[in-house]
N, C-alpha and C positions, 0 to 999 in steps of 0.2 A: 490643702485648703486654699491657698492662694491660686493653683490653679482651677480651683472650679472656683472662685469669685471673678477672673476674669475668664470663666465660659460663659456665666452669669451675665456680666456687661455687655459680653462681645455679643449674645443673644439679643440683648435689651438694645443695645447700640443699633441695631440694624432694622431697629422696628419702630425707631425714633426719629424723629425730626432733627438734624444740623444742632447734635448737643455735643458741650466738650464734656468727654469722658475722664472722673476723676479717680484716684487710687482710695482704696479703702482697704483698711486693715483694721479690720472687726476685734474688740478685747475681749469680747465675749463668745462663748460657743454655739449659741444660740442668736440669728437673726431674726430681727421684726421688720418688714417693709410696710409702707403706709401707698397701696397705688390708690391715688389721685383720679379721679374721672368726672365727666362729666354727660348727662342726657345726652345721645348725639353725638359723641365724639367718633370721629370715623377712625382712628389710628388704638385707641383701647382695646377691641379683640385679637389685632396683633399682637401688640404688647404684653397684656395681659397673659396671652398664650404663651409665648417665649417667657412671661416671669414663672409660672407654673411649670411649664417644661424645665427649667433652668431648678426649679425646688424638688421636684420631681426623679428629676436625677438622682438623687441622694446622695451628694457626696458634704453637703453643708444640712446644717440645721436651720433651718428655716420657715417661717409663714408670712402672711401677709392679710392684710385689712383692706380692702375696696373701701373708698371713702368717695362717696358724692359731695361735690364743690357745693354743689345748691343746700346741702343738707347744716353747712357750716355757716358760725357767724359769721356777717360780712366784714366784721374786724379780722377775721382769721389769718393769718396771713399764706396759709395752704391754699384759701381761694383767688390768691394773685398770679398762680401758679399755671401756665398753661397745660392744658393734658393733653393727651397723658401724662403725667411724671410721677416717679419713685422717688419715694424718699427713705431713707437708713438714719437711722438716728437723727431722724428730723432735716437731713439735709439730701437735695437734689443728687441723683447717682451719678447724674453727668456734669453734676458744676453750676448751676445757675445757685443762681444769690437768691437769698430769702427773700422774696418781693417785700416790698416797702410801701404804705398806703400813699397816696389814694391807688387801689390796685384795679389792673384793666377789666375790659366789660369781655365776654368769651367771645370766637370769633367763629 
């Protein structure tokens, strides 16, 4: 199991922008990922494709929820978030901080 969560990353890693990659050690059998997107994002059907490829595998249990930034309140603190990004139990796969308001405008 541990190695296919860092096939998982290493996937994700290389279809991301300059993120620190964190260790995760899941307590449960079952994964939920929340990907993060936005209208327009140019770097999302990579990503996307390596998160699917990576569940697809079948060596984890795993699904995921596409979530539009524009579809959340603007107190959200997911919309602080730039996208792409994954989050596992509510926190970033490579390490950023839970954005904090007032959160940036997309770019």
């Amino acid at each position: 199991m541990k190695h296919t969560i860092f096939v998982l990353l290493v996937a994700l890693l290389f279809s991301a922008c300059s993120r620190k990659q964190i260790e995760m050690n899941p307590t449960r059998d079952h994964l939920h990922f929340e990907f993060l997107t936005r209208e327009g994002c140019k770097n999302t059907p990579v990503m996307l494709e390596n998160l699917k490829a990576a569940i697809a595998e079948g060596q984890i249990s795993a699904d995921y929820t596409v979530i539009q930034q524009a579809a959340l309140p603007p107190d959200d603190p997911r919309t602080g978030y730039p996208t792409p990004t994954i989050l596992l139990n509510g926190k970033d796969i490579f390490g950023l901080a839970v954005p904090k308001p007032p959160f940036p405008e997309p770019s």
